[in-house]
Short mmCIF file of the C-alpha atoms (twelve columns), coordinates in Angstrom:
data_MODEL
# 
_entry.id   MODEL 
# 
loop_
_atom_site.group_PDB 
_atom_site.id 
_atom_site.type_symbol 
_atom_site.label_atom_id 
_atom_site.label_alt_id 
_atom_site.label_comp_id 
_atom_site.label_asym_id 
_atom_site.label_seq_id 
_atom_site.Cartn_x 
_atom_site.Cartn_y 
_atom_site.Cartn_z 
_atom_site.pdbx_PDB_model_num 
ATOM 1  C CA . UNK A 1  61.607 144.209 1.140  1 
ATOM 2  C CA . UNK A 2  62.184 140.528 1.839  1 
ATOM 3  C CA . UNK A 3  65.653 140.878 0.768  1 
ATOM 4  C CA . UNK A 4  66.233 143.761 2.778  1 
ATOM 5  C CA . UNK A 5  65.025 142.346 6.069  1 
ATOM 6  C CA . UNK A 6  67.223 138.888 5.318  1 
ATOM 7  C CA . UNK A 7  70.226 141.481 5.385  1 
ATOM 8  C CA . UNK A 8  69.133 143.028 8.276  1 
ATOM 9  C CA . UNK A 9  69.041 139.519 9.793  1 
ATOM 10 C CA . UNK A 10 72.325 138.079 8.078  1 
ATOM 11 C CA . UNK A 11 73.739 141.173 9.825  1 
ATOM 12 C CA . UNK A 12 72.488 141.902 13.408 1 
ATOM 13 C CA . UNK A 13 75.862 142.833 15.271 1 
ATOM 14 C CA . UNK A 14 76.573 145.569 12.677 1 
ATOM 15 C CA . UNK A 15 72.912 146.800 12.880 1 
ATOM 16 C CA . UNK A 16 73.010 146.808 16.736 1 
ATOM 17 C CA . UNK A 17 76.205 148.780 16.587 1 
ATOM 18 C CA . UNK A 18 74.856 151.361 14.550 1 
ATOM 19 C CA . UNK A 19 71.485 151.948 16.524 1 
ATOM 20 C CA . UNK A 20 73.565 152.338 19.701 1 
ATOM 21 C CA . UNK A 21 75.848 154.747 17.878 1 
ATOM 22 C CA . UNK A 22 72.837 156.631 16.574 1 
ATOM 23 C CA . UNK A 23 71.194 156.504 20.413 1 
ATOM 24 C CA . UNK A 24 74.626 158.104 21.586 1 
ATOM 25 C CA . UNK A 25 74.509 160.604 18.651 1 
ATOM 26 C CA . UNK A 26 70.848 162.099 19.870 1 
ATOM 27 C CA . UNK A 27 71.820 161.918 23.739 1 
ATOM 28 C CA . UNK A 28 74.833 164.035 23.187 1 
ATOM 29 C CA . UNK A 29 73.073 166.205 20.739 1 
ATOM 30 C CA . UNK A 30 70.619 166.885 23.450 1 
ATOM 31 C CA . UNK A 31 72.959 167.629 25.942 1 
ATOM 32 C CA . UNK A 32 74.170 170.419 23.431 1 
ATOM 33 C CA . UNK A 33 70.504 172.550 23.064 1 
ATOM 34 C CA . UNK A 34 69.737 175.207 24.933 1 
ATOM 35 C CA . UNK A 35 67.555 174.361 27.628 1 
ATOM 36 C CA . UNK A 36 66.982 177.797 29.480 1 
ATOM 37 C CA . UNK A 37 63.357 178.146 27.747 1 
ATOM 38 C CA . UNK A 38 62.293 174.701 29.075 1 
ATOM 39 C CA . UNK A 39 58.687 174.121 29.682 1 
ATOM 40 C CA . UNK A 40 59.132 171.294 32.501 1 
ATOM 41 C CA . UNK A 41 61.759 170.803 35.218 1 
ATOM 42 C CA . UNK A 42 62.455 167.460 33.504 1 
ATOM 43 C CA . UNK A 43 63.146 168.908 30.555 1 
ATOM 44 C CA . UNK A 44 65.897 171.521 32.049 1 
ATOM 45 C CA . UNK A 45 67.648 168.797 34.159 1 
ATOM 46 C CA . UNK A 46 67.238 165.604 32.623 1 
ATOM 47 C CA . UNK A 47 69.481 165.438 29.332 1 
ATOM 48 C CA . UNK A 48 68.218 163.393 26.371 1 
ATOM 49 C CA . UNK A 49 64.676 163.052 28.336 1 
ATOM 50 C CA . UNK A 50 62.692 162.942 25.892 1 
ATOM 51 C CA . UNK A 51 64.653 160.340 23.991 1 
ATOM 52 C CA . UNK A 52 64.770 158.288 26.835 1 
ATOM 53 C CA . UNK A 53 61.054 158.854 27.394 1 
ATOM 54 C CA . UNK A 54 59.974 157.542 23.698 1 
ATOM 55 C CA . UNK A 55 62.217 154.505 23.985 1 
ATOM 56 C CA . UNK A 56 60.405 154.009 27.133 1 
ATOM 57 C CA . UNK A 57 56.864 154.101 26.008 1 
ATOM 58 C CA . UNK A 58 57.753 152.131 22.823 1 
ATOM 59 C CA . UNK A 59 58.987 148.887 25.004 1 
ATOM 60 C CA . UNK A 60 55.813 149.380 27.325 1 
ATOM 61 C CA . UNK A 61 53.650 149.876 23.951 1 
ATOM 62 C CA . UNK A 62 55.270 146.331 22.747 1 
ATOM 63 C CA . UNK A 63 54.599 144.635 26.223 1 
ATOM 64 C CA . UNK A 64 50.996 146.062 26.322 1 
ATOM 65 C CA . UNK A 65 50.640 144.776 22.516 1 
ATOM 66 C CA . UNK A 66 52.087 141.217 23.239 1 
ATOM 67 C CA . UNK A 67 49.789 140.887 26.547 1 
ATOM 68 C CA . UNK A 68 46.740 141.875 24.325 1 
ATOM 69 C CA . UNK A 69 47.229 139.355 21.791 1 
ATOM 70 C CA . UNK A 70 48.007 136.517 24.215 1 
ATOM 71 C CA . UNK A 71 44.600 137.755 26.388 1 
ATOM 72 C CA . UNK A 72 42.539 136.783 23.146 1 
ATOM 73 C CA . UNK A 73 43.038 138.512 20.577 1 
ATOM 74 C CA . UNK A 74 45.203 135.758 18.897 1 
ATOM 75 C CA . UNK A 75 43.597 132.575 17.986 1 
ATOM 76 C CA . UNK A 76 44.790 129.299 17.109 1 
ATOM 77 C CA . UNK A 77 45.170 128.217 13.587 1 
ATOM 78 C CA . UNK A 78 42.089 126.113 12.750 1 
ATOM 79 C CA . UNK A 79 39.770 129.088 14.828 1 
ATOM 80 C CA . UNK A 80 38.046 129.803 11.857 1 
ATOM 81 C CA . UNK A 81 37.741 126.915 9.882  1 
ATOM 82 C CA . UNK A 82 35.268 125.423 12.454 1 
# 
């Protein structure tokens, strides 16, 4: 696993590449389905919404995770040896 995540590192531009091509792939993928049995108006006019809506709540989720651990959840290195 190590190894694998030094490659990923080693690598970034290529891996940064790909993602964005794979991004593109699902947006116009979703601009292909059939959206006439849509539940929500966003969903019938929006193309790729709900992609766009995950990637959304995951960088919120990581903001809302790094706040959390800087409001006191994280504590210094010697906490617990005191």
């Amino acid at each position: 696993m190590i190894q694998f995540i030094d490659y990923l590192r080693e690598h970034q531009r290529g891996v940064r590449y790909c993602l964005y091509g794979i991004m593109a792939a699902v947006l116009i993928w979703s601009i292909t389905v059939d959206t006439s049995h849509a539940h929500t108006w966003v969903e019938k006019h929006i193309p790729g919404f709900w992609s766009i809506f995950a990637i959304g709540s995951c960088i919120v989720l990581i903001f809302f995770a790094r706040w959390l651990a800087r409001a006191g959840v994280e504590r210094e290195e010697g906490y617990y040896d005191n």
